[in-house]
VONUBA-927835 format. One record per residue: x, y, z of N, C-alpha, C in turn. Coordinates in nm, 2 decimals, m for minus. Layout:
<pts>
     nx     ny     nz    cax    cay    caz     cx     cy     cz
      X      Y      Z      X      Y      Z      X      Y      Z
...
</pts>
This chain:
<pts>
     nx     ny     nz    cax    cay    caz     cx     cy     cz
  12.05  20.97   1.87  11.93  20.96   1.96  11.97  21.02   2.09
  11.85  21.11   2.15  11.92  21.19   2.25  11.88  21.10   2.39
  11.93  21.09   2.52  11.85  21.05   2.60  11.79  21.12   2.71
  11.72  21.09   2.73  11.59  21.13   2.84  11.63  21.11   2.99
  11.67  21.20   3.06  11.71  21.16   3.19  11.56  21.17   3.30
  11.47  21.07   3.34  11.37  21.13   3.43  11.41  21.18   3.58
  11.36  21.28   3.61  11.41  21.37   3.75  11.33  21.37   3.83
  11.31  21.35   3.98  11.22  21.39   4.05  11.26  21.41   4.18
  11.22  21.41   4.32  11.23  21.43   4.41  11.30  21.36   4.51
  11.46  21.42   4.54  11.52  21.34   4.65  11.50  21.29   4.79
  11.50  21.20   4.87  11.47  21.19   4.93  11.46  21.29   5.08
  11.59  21.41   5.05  11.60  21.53   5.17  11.51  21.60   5.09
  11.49  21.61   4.97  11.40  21.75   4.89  11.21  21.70   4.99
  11.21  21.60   5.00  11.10  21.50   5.00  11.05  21.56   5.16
  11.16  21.53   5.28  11.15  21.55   5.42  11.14  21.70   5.41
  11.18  21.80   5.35  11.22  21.94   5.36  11.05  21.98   5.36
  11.06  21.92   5.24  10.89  21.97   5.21  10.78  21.92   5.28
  10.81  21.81   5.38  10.72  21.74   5.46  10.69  21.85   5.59
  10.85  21.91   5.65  10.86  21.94   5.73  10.80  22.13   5.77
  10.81  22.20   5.59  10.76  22.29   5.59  10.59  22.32   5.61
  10.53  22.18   5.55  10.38  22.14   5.57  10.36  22.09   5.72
  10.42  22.06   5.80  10.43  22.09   5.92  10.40  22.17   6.03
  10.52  22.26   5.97  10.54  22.38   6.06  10.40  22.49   6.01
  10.38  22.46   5.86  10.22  22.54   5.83  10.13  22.49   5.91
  10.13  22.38   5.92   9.97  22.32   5.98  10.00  22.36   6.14
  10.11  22.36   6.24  10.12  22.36   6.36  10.09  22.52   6.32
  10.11  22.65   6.26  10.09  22.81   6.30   9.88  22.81   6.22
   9.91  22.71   6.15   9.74  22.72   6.14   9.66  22.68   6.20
   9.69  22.58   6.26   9.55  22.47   6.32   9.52  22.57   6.48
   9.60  22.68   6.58   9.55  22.75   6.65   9.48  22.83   6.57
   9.46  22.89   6.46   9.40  23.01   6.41   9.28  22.92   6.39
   9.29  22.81   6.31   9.16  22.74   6.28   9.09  22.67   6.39
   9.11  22.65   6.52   9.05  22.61   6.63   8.99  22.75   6.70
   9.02  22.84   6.70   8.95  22.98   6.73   8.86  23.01   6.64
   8.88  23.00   6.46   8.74  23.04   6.43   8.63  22.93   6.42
   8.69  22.85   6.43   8.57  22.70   6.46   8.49  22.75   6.60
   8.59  22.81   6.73   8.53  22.84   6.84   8.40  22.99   6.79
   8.46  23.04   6.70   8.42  23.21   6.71   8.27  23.17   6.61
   8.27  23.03   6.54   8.14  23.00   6.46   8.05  22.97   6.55
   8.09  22.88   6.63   8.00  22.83   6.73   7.92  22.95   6.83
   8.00  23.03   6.88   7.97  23.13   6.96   7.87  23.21   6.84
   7.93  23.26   6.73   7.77  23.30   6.64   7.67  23.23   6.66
   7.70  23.10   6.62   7.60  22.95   6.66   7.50  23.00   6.72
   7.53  23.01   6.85   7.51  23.02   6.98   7.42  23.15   7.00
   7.47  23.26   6.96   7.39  23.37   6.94   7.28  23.36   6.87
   7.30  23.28   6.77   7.15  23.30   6.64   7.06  23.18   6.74
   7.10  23.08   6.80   7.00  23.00   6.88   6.91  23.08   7.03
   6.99  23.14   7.07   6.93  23.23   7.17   6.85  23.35   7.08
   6.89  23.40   6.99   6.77  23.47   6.86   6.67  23.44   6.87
   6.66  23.30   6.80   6.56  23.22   6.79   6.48  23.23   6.93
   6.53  23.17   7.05   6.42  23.17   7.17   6.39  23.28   7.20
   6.46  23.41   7.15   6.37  23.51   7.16   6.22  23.54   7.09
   6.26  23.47   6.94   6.09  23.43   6.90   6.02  23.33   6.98
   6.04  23.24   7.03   5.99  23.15   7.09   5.89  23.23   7.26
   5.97  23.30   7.25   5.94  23.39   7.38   5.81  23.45   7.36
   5.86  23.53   7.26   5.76  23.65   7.20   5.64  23.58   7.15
   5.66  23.48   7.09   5.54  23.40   7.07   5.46  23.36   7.21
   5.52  23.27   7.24   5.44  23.27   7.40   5.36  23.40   7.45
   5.43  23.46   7.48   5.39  23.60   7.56   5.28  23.64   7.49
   5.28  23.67   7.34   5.18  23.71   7.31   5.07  23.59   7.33
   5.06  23.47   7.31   4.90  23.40   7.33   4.88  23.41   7.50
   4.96  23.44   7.61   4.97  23.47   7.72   4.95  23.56   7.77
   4.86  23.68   7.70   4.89  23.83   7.73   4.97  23.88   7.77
   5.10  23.85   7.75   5.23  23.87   7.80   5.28  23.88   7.91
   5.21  23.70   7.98   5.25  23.65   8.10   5.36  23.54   8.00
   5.46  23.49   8.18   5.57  23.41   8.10   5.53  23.27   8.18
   5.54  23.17   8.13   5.56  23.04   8.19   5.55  23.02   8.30
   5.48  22.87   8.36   5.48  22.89   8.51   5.62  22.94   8.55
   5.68  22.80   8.69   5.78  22.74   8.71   5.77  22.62   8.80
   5.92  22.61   8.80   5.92  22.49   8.86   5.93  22.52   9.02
   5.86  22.58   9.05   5.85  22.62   9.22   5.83  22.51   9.29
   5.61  22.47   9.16   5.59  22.31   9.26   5.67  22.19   9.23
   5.81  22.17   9.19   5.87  22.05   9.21   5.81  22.01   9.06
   5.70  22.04   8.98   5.68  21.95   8.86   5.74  21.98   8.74
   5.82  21.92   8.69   5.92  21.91   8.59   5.84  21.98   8.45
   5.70  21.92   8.46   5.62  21.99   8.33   5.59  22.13   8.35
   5.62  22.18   8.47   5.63  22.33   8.45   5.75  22.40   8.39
   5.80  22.32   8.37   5.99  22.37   8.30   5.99  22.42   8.18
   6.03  22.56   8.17   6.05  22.65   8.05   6.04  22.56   7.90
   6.14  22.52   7.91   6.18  22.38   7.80   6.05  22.28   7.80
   5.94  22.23   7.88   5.86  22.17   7.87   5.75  22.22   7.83
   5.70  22.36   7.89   5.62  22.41   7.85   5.60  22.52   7.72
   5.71  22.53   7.66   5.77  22.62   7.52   5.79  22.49   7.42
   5.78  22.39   7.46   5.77  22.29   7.32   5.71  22.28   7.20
   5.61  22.31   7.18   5.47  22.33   7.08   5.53  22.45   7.01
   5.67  22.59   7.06   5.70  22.65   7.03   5.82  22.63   6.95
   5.91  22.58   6.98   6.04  22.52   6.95   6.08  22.43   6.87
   6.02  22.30   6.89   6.01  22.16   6.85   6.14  22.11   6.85
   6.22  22.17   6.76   6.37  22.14   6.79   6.43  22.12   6.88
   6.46  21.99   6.95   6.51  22.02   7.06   6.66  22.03   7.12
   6.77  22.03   6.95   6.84  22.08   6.95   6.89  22.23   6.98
   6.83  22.30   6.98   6.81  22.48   6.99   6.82  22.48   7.17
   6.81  22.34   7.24   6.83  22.34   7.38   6.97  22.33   7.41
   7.07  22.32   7.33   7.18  22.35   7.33   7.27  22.46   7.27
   7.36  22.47   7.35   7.48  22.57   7.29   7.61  22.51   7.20
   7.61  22.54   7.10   7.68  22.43   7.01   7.83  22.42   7.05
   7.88  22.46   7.17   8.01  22.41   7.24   7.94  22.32   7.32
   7.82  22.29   7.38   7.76  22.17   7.49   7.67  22.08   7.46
   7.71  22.02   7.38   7.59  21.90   7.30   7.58  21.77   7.34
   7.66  21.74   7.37   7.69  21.58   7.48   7.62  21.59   7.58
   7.49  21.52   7.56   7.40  21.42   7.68   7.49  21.37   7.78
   7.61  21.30   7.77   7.70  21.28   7.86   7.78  21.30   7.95
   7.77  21.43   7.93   7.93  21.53   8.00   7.79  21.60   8.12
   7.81  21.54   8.21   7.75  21.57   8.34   7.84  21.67   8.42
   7.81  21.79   8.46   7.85  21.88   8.49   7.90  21.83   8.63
   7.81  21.73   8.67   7.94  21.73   8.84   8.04  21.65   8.83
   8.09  21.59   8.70   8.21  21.52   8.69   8.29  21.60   8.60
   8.25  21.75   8.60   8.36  21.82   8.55   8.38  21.89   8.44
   8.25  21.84   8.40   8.22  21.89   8.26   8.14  22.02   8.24
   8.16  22.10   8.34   8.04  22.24   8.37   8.06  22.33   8.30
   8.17  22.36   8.21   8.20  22.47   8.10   8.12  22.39   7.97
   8.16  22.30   7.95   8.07  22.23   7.85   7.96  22.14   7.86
   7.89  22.10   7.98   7.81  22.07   8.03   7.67  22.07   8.00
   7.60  21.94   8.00   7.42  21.94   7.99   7.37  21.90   8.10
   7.24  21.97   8.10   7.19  21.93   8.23   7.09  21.79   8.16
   7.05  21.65   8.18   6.98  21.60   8.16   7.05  21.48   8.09
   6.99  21.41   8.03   6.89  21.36   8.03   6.89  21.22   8.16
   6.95  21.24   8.22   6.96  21.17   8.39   6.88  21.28   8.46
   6.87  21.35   8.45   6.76  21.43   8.56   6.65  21.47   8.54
   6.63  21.44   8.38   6.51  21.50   8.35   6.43  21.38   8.25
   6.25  21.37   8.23   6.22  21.27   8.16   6.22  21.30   8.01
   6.18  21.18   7.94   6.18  21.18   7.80   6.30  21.24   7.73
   6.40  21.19   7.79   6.54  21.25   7.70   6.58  21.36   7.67
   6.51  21.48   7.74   6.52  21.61   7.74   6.65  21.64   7.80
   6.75  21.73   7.73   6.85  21.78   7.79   6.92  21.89   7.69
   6.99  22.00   7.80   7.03  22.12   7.71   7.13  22.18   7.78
   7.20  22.28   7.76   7.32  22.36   7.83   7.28  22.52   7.79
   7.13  22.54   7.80   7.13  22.68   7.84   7.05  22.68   7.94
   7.02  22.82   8.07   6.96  22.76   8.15   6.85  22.97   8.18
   6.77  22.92   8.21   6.64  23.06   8.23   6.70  23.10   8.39
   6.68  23.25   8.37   6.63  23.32   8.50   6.51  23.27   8.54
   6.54  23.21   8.65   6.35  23.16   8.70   6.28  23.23   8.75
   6.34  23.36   8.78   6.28  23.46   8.86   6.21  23.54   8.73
   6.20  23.50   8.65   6.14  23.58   8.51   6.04  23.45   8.46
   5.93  23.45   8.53   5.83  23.31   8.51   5.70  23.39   8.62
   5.55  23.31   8.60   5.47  23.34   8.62   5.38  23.25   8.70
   5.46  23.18   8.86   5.40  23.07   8.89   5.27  23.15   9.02
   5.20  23.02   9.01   5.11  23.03   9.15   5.15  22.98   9.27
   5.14  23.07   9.36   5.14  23.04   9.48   5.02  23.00   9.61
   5.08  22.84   9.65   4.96  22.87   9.79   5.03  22.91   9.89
   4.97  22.96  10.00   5.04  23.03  10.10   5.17  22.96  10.21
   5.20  23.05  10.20   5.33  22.97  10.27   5.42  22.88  10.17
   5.40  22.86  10.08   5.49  22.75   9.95   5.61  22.83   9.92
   5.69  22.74   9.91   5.82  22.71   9.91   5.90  22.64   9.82
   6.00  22.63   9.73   6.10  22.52   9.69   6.19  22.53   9.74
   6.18  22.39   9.84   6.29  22.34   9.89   6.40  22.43   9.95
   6.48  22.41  10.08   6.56  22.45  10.14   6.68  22.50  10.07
   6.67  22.44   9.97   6.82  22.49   9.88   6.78  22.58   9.79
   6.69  22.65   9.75   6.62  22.76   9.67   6.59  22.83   9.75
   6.66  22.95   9.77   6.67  23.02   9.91   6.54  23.13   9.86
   6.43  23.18   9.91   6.36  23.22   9.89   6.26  23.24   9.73
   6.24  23.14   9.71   6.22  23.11   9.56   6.03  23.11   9.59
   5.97  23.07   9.74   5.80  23.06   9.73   5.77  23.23   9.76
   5.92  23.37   9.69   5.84  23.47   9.77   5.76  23.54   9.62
   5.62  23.54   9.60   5.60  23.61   9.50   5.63  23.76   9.44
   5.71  23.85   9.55   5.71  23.95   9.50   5.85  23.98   9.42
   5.88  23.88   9.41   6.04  23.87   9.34   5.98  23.88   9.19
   5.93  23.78   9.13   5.94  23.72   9.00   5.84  23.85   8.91
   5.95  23.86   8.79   5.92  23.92   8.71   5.81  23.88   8.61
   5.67  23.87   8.64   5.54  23.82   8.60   5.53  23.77   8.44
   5.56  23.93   8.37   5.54  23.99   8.28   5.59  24.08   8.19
   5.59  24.07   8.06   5.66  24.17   7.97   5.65  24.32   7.99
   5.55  24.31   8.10   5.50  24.47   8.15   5.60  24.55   8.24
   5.72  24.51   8.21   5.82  24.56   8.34   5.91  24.68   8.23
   6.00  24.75   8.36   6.09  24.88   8.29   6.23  24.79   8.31
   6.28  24.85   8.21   6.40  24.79   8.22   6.44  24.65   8.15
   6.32  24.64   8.07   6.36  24.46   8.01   6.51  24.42   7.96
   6.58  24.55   7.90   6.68  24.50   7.83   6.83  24.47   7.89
   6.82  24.51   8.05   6.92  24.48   8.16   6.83  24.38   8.23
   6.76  24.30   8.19   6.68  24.18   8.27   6.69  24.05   8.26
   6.84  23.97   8.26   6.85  23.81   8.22   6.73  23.77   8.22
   6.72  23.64   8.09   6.63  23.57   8.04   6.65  23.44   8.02
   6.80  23.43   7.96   6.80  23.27   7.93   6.93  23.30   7.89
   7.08  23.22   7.87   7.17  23.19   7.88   7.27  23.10   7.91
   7.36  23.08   7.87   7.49  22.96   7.86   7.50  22.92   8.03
   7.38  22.80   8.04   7.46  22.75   8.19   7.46  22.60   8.19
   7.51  22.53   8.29   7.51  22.41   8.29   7.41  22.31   8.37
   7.25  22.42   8.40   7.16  22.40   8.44   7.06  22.47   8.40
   6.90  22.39   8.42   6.82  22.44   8.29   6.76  22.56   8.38
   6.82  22.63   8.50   6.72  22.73   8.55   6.84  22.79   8.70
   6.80  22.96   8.69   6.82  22.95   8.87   6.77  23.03   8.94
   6.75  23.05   9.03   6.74  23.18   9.10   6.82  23.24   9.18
   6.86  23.36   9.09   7.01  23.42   9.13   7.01  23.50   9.26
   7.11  23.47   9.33   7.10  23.59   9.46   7.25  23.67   9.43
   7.24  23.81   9.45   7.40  23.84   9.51   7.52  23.79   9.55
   7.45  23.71   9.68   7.56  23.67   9.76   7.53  23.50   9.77
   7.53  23.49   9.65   7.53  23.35   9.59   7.68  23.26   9.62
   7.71  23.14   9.61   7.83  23.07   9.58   7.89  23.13   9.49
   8.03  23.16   9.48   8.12  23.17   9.36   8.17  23.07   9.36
   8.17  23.01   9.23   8.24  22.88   9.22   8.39  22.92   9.19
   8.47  22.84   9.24   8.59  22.83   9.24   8.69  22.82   9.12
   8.60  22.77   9.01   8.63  22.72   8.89   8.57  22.72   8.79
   8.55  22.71   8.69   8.46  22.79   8.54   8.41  22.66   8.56
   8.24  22.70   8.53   8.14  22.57   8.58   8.15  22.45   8.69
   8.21  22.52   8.78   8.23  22.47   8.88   8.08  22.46   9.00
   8.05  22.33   9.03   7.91  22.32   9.17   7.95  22.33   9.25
   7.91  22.40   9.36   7.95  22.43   9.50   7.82  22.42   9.57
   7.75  22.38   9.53   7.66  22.30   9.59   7.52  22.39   9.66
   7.49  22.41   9.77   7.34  22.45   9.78   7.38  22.60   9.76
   7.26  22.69   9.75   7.31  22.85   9.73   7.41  22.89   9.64
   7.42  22.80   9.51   7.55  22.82   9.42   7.45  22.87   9.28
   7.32  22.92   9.30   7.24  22.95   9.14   7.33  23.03   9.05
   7.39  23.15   9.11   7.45  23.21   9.02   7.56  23.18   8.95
   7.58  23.09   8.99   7.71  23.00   8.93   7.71  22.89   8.86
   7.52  22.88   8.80   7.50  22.80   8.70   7.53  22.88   8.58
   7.56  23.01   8.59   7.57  23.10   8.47   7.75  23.14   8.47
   7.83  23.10   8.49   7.97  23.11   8.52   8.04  23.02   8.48
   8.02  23.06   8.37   8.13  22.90   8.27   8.18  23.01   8.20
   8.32  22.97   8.10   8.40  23.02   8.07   8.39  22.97   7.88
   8.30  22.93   7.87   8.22  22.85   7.74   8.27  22.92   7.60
   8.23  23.08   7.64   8.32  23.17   7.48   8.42  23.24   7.55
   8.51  23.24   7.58   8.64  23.32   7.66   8.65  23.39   7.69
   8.58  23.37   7.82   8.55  23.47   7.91   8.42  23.53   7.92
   8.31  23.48   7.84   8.24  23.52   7.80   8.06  23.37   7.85
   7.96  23.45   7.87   7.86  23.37   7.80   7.76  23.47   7.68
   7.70  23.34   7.64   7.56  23.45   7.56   7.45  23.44   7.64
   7.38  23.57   7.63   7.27  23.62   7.72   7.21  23.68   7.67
   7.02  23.65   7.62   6.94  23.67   7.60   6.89  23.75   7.72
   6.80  23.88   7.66   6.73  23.95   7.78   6.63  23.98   7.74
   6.56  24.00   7.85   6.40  24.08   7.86   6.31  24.14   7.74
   6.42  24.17   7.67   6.37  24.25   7.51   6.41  24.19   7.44
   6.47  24.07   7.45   6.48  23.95   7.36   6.61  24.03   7.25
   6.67  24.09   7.33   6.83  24.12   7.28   6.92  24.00   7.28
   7.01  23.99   7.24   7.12  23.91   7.28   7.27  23.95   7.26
   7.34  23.93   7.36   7.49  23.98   7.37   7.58  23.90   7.47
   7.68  23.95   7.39   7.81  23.89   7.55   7.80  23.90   7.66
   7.81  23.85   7.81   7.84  23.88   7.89   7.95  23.84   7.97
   8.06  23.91   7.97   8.14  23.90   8.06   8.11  23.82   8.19
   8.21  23.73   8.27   8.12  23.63   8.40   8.13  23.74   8.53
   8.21  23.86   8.57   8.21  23.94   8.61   8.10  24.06   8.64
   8.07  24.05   8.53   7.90  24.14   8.49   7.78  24.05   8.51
   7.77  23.94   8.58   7.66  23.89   8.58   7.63  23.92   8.71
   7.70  24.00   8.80   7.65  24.02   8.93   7.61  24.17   8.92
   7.54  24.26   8.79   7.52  24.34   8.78   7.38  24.41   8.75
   7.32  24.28   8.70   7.19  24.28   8.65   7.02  24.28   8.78
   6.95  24.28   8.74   6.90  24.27   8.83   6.80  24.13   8.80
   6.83  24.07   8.84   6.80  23.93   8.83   6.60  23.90   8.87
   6.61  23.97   8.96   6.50  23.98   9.02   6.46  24.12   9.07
   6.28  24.16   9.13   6.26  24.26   9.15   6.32  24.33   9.34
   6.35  24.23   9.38   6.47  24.21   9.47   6.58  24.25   9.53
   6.61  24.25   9.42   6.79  24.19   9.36   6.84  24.30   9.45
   6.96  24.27   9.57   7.01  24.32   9.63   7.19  24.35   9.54
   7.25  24.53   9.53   7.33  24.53   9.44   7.48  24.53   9.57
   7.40  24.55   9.68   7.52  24.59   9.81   7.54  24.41   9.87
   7.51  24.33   9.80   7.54  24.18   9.80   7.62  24.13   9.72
   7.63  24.19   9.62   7.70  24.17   9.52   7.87  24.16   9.56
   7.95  24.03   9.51   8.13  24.07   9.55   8.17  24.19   9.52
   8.29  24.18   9.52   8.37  24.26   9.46   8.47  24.16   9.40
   8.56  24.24   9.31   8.69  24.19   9.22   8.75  24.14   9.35
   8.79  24.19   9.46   8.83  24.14   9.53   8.82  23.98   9.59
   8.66  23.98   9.62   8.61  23.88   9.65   8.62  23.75   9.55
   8.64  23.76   9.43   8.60  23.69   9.32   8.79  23.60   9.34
   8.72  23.42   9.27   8.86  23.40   9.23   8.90  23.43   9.17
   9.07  23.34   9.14   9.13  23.41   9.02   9.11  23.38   8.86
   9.04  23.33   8.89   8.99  23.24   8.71   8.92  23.38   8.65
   8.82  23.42   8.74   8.72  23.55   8.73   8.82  23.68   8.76
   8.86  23.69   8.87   9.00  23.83   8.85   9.05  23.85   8.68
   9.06  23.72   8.60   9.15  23.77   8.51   9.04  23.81   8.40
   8.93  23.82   8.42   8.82  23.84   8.33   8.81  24.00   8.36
   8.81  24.09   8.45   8.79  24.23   8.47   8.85  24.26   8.39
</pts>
């Protein structure tokens, strides 16, 4: 009778192989944290898609006027409030790196940041934010928002209408940490990727570092693409838009320097 010796795994054979499943998962889990980021950033692009139908729908039962704004201070003039009946979803108000109602952008959270639902009613809150200067409000004479919206009551800024040249170099809506701005030139540079600096900082609601180095930017022709945070002082924001205001690389910190 012959015998049967059973064999299996020593206890160094056991650690060897623990340790080679290790060193796999430490050279894959960066590869797999980049394409998780590079889905989202798709994400992100097909949701800004989408408001480009949301747009186009508008416009057209509007004769291709855009939305008031929130000039007079009323919240129900807000892009997002008044494109409802269009959307419904009110997930698509986010960028799928900024989904937390909680991550309040002045405690730090401005690259991944929502604006709301503390500032705004009925639980509304999102992390993309409109050119407001691309909206269609009324003005009475002399009107104004507020001291910290540096000429925001002047009507000959705001891009009315789909009837303009140039729609496809004309921000529309994009990765910020506030639902709206009105960009100037010689705006605040914030010091830090989603960084507030407080009054005269609009353009710097669009200066998050959200896809590396990168946001998504929906335009005027309801395109969508990257934008470098460097190139957002390029566009013409408004019919305005001063280009000899604009920094230079020089001017810019270094978070932004390493983006050119």
């Amino acid at each position: 009778m012959n015998k049967r010796f059973l064999t299996g795994f020593t206890l160094i054979e056991l650690l060897v192989v623990i340790a080679i499943i290790a060193l796999l998962m430490s050279v894959l889990m960066p590869t797999l944290a980049k394409a998780r980021k590079l889905t989202k950033a798709a994400m992100c692009m097909s949701n800004e898609k989408q408001w480009g139908s949301f747009f186009t729908m508008y416009t057209d039962d509007y004769h291709g006027s855009f939305m008031p704004s929130r000039v007079t201070g009323d919240w129900r003039d807000d892009w997002w409030a008044v494109m409802e009946p269009y959307y419904k979803d009110r997930s698509l108000l986010c960028c799928p790196m900024a989904t937390d109602p909680d991550k309040n952008p002045w405690e730090g959270y401005g690259n991944y940041g929502t604006w709301g639902p503390t500032w705004f009613p009925d639980g509304f809150y999102g992390s993309y934010g409109i050119n407001a200067w691309v909206s269609n409000p009324t003005f009475n004479t002399g009107e104004t928002y507020g001291s910290d919206i540096r000429d925001a009551g002047n009507p000959t800024k705001y891009w009315r209408s789909t009837n303009v040249k140039g729609q496809s170099s004309i921000p529309l809506l994009g990765d910020a940490w506030w639902d709206q701005a009105w960009a100037e030139a010689d705006d605040l540079i914030p010091s830090y990727p989603g960084g507030f600096e407080g009054t005269a900082d609009d353009m710097a609601h669009f200066c998050l570092n959200r896809h590396d180095g990168f946001i998504n930017m929906l335009f005027m022709d309801y395109s969508i693409r990257k934008v470098r945070i460097p190139d957002l002082w390029t566009f013409p924001w408004h019919r305005g838009y001063d280009y000899e205001d604009a920094p230079t690389e020089d001017d810019m910190p270094d978070w932004i320097k390493k983006l050119y």
